[in-house]
N, CA, C and O of each residue as an XYZ file, in Angstrom:
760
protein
N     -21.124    -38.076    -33.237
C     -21.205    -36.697    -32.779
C     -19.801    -36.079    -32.816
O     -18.779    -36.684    -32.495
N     -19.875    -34.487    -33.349
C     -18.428    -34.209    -33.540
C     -18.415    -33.707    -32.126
O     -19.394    -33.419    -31.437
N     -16.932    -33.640    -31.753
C     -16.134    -33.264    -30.535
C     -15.854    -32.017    -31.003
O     -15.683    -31.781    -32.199
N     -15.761    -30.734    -29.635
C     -15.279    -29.685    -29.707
C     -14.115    -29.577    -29.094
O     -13.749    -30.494    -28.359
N     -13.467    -28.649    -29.246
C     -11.939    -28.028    -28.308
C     -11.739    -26.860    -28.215
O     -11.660    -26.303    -29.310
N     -11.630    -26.286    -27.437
C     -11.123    -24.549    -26.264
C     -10.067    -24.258    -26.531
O      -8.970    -24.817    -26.516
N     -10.452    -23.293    -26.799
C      -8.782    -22.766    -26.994
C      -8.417    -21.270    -26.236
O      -9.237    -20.471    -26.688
N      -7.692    -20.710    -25.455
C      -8.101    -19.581    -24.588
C      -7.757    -18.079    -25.740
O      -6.871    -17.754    -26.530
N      -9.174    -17.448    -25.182
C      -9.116    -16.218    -26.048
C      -8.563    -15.231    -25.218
O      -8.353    -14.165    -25.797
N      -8.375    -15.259    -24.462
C      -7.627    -13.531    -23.616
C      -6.012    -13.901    -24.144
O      -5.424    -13.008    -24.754
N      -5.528    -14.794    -23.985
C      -4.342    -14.874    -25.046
C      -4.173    -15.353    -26.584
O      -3.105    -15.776    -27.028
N      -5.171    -15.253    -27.218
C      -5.575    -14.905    -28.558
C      -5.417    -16.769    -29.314
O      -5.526    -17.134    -30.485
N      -5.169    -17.473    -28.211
C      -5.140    -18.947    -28.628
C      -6.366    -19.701    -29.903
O      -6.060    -20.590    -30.697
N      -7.437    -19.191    -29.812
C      -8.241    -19.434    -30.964
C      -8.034    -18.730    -32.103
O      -8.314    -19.203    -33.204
N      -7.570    -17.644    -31.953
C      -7.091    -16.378    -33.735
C      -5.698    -17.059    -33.744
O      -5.437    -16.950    -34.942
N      -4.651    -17.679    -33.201
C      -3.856    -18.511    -33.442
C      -3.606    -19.149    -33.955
O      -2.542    -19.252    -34.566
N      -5.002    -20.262    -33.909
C      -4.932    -21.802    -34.531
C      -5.902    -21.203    -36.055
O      -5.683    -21.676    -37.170
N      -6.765    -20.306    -35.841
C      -7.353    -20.170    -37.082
C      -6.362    -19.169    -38.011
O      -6.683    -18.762    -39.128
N      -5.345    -18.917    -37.463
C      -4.628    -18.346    -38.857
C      -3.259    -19.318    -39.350
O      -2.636    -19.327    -40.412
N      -3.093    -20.128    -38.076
C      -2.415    -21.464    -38.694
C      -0.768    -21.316    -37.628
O       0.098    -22.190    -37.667
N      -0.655    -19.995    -36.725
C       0.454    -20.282    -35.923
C       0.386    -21.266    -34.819
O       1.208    -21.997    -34.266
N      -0.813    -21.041    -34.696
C      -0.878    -22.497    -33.342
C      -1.241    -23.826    -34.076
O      -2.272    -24.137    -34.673
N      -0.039    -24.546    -33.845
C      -0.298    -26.279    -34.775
C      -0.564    -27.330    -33.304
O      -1.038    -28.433    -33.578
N      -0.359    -27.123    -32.178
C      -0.097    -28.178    -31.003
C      -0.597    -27.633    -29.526
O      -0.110    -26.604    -29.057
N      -1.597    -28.392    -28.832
C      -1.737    -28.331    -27.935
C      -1.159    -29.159    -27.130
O      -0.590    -30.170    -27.540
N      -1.265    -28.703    -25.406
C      -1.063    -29.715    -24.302
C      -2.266    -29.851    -23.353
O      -2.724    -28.800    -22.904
N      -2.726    -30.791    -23.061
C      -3.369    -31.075    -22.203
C      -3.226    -31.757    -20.709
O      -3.201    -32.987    -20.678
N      -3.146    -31.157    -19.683
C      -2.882    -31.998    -18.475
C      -3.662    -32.888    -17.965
O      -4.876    -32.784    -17.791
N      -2.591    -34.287    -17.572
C      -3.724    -35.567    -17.579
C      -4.426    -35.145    -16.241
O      -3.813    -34.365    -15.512
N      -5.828    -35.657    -15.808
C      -6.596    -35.164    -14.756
C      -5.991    -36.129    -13.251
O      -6.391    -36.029    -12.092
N      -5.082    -36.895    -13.729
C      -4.341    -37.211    -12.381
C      -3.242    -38.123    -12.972
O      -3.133    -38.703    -14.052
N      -2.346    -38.024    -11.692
C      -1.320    -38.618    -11.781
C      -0.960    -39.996    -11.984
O      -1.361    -40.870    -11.215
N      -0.047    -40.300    -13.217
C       0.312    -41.625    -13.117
C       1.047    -42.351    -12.007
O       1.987    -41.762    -11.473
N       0.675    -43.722    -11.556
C       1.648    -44.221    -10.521
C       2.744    -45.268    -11.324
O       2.521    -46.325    -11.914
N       3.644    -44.744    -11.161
C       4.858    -45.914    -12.274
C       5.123    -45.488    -13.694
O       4.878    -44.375    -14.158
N       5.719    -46.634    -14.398
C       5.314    -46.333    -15.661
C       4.410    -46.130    -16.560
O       3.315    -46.577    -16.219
N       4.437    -45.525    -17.795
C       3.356    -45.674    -18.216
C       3.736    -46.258    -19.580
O       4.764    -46.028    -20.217
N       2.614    -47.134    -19.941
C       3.029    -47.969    -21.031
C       1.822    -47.813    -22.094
O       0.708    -47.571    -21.628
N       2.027    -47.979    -23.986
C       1.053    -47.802    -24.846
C      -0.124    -49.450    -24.447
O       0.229    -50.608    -24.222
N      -1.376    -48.905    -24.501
C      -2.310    -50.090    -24.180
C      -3.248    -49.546    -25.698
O      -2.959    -48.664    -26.506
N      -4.221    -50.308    -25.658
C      -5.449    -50.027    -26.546
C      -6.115    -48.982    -26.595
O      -6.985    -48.895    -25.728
N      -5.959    -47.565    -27.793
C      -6.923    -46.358    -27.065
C      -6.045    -45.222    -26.017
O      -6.376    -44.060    -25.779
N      -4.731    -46.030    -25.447
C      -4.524    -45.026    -24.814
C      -2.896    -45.356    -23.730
O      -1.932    -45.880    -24.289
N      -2.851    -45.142    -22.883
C      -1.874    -45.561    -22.059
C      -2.162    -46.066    -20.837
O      -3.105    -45.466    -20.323
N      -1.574    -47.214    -19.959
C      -2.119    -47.504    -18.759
C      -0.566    -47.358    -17.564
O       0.567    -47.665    -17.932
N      -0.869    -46.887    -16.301
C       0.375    -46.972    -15.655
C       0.719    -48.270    -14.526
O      -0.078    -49.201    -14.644
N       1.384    -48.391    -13.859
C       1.671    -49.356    -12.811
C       0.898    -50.114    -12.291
O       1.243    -51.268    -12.035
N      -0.487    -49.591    -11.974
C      -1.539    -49.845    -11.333
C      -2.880    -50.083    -11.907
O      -3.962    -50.167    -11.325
N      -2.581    -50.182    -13.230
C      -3.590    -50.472    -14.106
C      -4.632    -48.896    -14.486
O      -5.575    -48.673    -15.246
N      -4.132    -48.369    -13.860
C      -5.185    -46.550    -14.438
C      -4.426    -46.983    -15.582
O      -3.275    -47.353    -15.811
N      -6.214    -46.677    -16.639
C      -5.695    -46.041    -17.765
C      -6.072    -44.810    -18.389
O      -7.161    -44.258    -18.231
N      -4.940    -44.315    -19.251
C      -5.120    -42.763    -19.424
C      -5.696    -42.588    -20.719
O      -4.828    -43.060    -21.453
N      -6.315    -42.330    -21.198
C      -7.502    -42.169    -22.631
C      -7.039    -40.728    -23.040
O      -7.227    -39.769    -22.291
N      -6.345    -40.603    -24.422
C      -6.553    -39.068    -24.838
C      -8.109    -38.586    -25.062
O      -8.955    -39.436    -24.784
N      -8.290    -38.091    -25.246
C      -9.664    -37.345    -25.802
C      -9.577    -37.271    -27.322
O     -10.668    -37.379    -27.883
N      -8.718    -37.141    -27.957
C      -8.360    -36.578    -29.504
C      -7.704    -38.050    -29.556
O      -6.993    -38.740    -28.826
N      -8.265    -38.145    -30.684
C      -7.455    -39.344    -31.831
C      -6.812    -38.664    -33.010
O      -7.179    -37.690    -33.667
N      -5.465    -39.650    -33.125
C      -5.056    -39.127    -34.952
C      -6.028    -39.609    -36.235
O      -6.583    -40.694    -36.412
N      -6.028    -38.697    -36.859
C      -7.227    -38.604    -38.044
C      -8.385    -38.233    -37.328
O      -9.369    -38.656    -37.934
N      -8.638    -37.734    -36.484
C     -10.152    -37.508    -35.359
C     -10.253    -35.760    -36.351
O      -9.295    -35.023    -36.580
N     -11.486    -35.564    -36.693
C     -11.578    -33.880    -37.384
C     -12.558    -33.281    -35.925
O     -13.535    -33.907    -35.514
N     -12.158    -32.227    -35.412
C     -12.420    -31.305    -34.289
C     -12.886    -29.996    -34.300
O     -12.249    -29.004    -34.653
N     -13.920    -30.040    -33.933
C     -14.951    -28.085    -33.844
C     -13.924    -27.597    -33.013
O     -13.321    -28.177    -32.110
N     -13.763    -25.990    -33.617
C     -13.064    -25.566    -32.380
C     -13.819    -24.038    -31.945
O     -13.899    -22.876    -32.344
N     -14.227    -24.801    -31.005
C     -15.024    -24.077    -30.156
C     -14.925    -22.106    -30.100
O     -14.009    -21.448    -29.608
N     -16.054    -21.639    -30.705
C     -16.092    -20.133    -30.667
C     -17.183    -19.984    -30.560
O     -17.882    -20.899    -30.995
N     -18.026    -18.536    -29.811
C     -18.976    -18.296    -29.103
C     -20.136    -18.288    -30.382
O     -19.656    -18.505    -31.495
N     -21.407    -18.090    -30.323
C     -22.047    -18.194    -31.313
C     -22.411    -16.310    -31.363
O     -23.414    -16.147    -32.057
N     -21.960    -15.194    -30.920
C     -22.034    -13.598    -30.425
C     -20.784    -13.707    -31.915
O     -20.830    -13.232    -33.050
N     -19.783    -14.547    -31.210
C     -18.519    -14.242    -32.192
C     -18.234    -14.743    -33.287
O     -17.212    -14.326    -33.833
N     -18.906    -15.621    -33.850
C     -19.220    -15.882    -35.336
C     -20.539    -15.442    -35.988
O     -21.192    -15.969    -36.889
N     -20.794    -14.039    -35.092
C     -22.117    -13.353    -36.095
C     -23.481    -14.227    -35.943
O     -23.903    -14.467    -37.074
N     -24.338    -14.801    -34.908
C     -25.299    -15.088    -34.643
C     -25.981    -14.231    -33.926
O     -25.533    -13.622    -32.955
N     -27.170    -14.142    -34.402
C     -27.979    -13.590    -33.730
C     -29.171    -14.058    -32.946
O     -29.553    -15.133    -33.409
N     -30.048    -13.576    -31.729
C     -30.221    -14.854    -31.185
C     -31.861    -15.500    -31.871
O     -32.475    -16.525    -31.576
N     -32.089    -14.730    -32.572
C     -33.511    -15.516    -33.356
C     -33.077    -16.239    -33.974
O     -33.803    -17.224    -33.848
N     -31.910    -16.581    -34.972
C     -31.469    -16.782    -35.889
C     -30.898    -18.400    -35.229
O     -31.013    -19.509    -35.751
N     -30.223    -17.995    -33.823
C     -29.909    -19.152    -33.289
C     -30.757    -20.222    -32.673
O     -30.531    -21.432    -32.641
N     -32.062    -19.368    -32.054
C     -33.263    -20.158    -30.921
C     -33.740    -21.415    -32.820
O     -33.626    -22.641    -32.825
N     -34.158    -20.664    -33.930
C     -34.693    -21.237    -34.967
C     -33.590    -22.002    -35.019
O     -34.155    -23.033    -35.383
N     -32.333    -22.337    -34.930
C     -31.498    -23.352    -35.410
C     -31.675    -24.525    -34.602
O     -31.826    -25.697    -34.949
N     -31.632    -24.017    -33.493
C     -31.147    -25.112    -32.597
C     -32.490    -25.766    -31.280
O     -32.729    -26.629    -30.436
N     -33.061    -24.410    -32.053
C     -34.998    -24.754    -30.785
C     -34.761    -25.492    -29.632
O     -35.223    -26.554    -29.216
N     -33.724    -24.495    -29.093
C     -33.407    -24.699    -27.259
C     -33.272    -23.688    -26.370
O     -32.145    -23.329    -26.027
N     -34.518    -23.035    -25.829
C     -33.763    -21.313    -25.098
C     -32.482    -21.385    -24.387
O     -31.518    -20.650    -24.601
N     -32.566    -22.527    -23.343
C     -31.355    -22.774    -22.529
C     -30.306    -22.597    -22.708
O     -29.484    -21.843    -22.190
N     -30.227    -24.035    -24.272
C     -29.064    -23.879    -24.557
C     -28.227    -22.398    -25.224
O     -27.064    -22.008    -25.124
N     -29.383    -21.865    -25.889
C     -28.877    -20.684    -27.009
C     -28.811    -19.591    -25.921
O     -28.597    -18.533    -26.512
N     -28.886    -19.413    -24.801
C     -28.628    -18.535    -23.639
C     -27.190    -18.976    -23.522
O     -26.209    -18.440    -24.038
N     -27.225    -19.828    -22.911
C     -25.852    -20.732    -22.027
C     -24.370    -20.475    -23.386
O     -23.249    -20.096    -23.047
N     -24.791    -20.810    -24.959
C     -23.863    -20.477    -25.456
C     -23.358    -19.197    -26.015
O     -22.187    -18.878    -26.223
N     -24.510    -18.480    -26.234
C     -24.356    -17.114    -27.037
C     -22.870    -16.309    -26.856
O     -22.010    -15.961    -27.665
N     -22.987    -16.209    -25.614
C     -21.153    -15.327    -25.387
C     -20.534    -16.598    -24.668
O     -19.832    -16.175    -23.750
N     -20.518    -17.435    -24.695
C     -20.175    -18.727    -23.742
C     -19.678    -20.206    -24.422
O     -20.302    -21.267    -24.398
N     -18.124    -19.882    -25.140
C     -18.647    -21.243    -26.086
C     -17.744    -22.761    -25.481
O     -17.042    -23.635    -25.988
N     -18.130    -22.507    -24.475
C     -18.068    -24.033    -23.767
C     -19.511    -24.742    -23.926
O     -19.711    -25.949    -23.795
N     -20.450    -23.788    -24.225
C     -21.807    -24.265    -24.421
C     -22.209    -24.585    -25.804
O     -23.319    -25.053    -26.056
N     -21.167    -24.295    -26.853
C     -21.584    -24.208    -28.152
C     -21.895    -25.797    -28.857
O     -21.139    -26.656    -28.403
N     -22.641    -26.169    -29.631
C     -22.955    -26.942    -30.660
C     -21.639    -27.294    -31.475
O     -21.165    -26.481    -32.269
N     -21.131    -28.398    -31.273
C     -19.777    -28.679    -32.455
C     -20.009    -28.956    -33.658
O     -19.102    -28.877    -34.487
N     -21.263    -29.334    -33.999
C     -21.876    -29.485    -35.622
C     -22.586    -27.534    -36.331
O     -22.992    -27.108    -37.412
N     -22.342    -26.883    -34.789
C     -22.336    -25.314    -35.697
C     -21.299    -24.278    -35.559
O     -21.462    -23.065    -35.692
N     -20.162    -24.937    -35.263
C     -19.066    -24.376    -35.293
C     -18.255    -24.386    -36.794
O     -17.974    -25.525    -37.167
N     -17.923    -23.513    -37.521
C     -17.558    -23.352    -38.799
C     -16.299    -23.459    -38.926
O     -15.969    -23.044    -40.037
N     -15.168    -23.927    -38.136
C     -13.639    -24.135    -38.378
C     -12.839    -25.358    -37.256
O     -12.545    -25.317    -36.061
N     -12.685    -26.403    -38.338
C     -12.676    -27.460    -37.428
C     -10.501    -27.816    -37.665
O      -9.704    -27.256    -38.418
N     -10.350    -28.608    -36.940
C      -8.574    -29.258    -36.811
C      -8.856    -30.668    -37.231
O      -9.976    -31.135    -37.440
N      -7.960    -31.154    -37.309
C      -7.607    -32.343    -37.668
C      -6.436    -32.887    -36.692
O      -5.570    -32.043    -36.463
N      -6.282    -33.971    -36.165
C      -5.278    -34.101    -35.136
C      -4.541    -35.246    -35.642
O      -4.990    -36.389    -35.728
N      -3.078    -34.760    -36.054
C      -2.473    -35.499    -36.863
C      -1.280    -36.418    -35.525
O      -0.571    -37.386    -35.797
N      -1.368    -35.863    -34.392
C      -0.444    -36.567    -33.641
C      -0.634    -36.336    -32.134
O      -1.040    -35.249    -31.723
N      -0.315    -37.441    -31.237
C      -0.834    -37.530    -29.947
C       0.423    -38.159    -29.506
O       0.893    -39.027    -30.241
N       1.011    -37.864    -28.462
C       2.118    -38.418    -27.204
C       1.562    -37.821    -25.758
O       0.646    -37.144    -25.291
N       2.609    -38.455    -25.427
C       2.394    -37.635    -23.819
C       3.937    -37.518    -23.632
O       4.800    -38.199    -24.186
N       4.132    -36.302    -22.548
C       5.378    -35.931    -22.118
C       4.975    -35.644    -20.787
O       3.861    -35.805    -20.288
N       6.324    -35.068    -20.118
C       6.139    -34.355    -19.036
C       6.078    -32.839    -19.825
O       6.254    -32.659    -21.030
N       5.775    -31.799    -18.791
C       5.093    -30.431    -19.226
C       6.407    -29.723    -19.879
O       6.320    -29.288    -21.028
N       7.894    -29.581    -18.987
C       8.717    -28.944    -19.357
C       9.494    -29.599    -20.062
O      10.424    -28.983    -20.583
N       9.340    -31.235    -20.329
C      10.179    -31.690    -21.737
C       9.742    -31.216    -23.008
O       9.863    -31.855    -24.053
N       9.108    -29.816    -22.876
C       9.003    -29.267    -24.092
C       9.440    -28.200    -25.439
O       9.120    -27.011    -25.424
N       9.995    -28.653    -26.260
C      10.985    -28.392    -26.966
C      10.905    -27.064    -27.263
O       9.819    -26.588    -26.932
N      11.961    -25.986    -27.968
C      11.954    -24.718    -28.306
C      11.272    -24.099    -29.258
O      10.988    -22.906    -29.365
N      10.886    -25.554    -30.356
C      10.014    -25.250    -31.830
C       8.844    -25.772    -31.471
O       7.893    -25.791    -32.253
N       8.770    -26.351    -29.997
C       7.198    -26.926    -29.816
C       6.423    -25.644    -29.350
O       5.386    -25.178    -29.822
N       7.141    -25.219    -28.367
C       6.818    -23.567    -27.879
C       6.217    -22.919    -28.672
O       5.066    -22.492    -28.579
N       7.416    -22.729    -30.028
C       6.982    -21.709    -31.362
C       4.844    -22.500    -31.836
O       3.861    -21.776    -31.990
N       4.859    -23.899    -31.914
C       3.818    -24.487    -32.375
C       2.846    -24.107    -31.072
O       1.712    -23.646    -31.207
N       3.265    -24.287    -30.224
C       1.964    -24.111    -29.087
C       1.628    -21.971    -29.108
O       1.116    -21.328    -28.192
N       1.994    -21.578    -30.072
C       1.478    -20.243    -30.626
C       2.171    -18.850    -29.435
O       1.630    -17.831    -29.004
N       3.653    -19.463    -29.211
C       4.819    -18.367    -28.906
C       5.057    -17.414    -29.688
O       5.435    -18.014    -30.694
N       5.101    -16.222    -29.944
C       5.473    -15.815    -31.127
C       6.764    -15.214    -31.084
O       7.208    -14.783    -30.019
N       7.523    -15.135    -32.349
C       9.011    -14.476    -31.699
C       8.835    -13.017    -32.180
O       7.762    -12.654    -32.661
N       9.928    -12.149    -32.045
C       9.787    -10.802    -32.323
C      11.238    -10.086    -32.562
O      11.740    -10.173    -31.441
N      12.213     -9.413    -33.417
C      13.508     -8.598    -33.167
C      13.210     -7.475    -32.477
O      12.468     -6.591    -32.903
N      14.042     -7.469    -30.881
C      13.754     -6.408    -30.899
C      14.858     -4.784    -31.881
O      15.530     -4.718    -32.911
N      14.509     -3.914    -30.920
C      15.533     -2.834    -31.429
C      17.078     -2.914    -31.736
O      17.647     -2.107    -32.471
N      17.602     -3.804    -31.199
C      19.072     -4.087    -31.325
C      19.033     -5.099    -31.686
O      19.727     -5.823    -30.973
N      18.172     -6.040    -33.132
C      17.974     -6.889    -33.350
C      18.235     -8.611    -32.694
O      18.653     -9.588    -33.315
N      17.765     -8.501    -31.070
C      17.639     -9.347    -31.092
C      16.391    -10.504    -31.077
O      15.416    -10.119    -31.722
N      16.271    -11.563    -30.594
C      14.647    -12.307    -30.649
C      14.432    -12.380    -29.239
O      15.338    -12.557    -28.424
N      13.348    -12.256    -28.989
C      12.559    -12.385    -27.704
C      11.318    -12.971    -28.489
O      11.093    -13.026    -29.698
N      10.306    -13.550    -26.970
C       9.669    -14.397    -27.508
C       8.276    -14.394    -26.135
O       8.349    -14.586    -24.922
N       7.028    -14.063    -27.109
C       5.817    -13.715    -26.187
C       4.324    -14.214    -26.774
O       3.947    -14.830    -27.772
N       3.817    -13.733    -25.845
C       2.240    -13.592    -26.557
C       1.521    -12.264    -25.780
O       1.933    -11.437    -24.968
N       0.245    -12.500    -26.454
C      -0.233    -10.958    -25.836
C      -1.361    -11.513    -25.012
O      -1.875    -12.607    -25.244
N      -1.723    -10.706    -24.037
C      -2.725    -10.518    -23.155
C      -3.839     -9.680    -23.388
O      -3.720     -8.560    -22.890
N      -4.958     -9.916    -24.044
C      -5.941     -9.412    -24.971
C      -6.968     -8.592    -23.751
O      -7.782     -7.765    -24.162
N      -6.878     -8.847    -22.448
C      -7.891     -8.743    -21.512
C      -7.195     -7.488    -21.075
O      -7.903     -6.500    -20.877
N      -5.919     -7.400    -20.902
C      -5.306     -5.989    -20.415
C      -4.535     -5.433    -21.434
O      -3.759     -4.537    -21.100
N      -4.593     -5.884    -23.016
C      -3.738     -5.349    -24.369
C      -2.268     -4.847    -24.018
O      -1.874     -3.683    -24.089
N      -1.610     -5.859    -23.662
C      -0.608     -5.985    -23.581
C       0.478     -6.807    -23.367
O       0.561     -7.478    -22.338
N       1.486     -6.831    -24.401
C       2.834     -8.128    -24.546
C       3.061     -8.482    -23.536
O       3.045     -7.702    -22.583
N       3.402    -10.022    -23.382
C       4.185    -10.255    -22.305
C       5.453    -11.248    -22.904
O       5.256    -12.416    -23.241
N       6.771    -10.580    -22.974
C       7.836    -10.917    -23.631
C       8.961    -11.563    -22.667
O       9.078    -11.118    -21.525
N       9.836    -12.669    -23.151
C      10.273    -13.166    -22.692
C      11.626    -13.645    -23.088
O      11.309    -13.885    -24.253
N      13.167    -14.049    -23.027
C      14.500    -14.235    -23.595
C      14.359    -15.550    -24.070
O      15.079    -15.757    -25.048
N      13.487    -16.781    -23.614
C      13.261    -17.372    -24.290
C      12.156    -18.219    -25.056
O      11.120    -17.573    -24.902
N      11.908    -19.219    -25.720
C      10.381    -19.506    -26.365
C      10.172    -20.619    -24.740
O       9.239    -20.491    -23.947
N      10.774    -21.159    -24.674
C      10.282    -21.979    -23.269
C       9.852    -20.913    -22.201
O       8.745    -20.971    -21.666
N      11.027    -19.667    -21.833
C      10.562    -19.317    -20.415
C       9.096    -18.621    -20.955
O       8.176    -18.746    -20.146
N       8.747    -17.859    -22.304
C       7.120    -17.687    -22.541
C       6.037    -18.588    -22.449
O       5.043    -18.505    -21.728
N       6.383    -19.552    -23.356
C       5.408    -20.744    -22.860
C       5.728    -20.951    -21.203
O       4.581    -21.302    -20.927
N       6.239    -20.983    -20.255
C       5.751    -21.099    -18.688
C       5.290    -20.239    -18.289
O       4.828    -20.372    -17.156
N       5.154    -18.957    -18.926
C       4.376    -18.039    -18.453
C       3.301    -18.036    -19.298
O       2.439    -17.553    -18.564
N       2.816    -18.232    -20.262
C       1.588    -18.840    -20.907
C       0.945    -19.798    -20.338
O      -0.255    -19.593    -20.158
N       1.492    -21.057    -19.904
C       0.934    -21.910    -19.155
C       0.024    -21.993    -17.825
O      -0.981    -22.519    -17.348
N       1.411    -20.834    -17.485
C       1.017    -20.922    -15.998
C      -0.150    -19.849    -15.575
O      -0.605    -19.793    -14.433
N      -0.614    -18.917    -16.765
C      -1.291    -18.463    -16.994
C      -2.805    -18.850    -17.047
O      -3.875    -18.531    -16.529
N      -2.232    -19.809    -18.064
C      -3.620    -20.800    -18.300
C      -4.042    -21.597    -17.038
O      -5.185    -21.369    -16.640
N      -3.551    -22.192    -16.579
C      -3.579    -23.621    -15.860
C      -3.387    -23.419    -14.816
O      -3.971    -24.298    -14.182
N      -2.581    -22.342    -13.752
C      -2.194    -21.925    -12.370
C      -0.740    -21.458    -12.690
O      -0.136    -21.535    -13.760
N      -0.345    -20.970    -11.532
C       0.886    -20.488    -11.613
C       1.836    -21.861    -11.144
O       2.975    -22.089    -11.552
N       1.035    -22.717    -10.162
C       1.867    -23.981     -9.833
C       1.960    -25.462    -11.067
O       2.356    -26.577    -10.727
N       1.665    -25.232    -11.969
C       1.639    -26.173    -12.608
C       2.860    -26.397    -13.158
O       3.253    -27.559    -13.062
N       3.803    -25.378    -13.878
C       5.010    -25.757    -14.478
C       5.712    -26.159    -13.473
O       6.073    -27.321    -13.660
N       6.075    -25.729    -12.482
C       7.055    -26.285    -11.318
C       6.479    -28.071    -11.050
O       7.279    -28.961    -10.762
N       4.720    -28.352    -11.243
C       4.359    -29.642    -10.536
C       4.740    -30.960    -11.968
O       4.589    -32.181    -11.925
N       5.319    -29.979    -13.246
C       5.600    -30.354    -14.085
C       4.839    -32.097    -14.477
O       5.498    -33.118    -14.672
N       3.593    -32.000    -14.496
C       2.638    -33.427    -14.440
C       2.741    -33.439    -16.306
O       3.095    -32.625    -17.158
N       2.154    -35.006    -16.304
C       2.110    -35.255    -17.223
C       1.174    -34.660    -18.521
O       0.053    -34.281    -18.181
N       1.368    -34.588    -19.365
C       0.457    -34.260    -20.684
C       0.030    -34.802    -21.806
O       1.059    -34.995    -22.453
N      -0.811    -35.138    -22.381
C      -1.586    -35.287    -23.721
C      -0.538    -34.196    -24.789
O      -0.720    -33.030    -24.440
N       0.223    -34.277    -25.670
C       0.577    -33.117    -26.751
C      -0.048    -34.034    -27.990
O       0.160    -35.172    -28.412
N      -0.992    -32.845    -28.373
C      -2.188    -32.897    -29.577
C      -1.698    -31.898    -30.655
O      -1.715    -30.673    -30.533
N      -1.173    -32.732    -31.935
C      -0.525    -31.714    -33.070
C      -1.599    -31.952    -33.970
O      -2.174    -33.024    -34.157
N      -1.823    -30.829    -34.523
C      -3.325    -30.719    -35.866
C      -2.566    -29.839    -36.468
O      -1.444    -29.349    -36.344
N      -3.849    -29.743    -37.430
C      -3.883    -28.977    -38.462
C      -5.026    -28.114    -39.059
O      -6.088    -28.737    -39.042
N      -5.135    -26.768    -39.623
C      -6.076    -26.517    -39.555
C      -6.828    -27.276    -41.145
O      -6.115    -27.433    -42.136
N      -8.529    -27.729    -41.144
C      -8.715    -28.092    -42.083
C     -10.132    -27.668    -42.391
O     -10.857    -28.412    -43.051
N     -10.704    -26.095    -41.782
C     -11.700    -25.688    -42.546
C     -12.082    -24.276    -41.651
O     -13.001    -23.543    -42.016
């Protein structure tokens, strides 16, 4: 069964990866390691024997998740595909609910680590779909847009945007709790 992946649309994170500026995600692990953490089979284990499992493998090919409203379905068109009312309700504008074998643009995940959140580099920023910009007195600043209220949110550097991207995404306390992460580099491959 293929696996899907989210990508947030009020900051345009899915038109990102499908035009090829977003190459890398982060994912926050769902709890904290105690100790070190060391490579095991599949994944990483820490002090105490938790082990941490990415979700994405390298060479793993990945649906990436878009509503079935927003790739032009309609819902007869969908109930006959998939002969589930529930489901074709639950996904139509909703694509946490979507089918990953009818999603039409999939990644490829060419690389997996883990870091902490803010050991993250200035060109990783640019990959996690920062965009830069000159301004008027040619210099670079560095943002993304906010699609829900259509409007930039710009920043002096590609890190301090990505923490406000993040913290966007994820809470406002997360960059400060600076926890560990999954970083998932793909590619787009359809």
């Amino acid at each position: 069964m293929t696996k899907k992946i989210l990508f947030n649309d009020r900051y345009g994170l899915t038109e990102a990866v499908l035009s090829g500026k977003k190459t890398q995600t982060r994912r926050v692990f769902k709890s904290e390691p105690q100790g070190c953490l060391v490579p095991v089979k599949n994944g990483y284990e820490d002090g105490h024997g938790t082990k941490f499992i990415p979700k994405y493998r390298v060479g793993e090919i990945v649906a990436i998740a878009q509503s079935y409203k927003d790739l032009g379905f309609n819902h007869d068109d969908l109930f006959n595909m998939i002969n589930n009312k529930k489901h074709k309700l639950s996904g139509f504008c909703n694509k946490l609910f979507v089918r990953a074998d009818l999603m039409p643009h999939q990644i490829e995940i060419t690389d997996v680590r883990i870091e902490r959140l803010q050991e993250i580099s200035r060109e990783d920023c640019i990959k996690e779909g920062i965009e830069p910009m000159r301004t008027q007195y040619k210099s670079l600043i560095y943002g993304f847009k906010d699609f829900l209220k259509d409007v930039w949110l710009w920043k002096a550097s590609p890190k301090e945007a990505y923490q406000l991207l993040i913290s966007r995404i994820s809470g406002k306390k997360v960059w400060d709790e600076n926890p560990f992460v999954f970083v998932y580099e793909f590619k787009l491959v359809k």
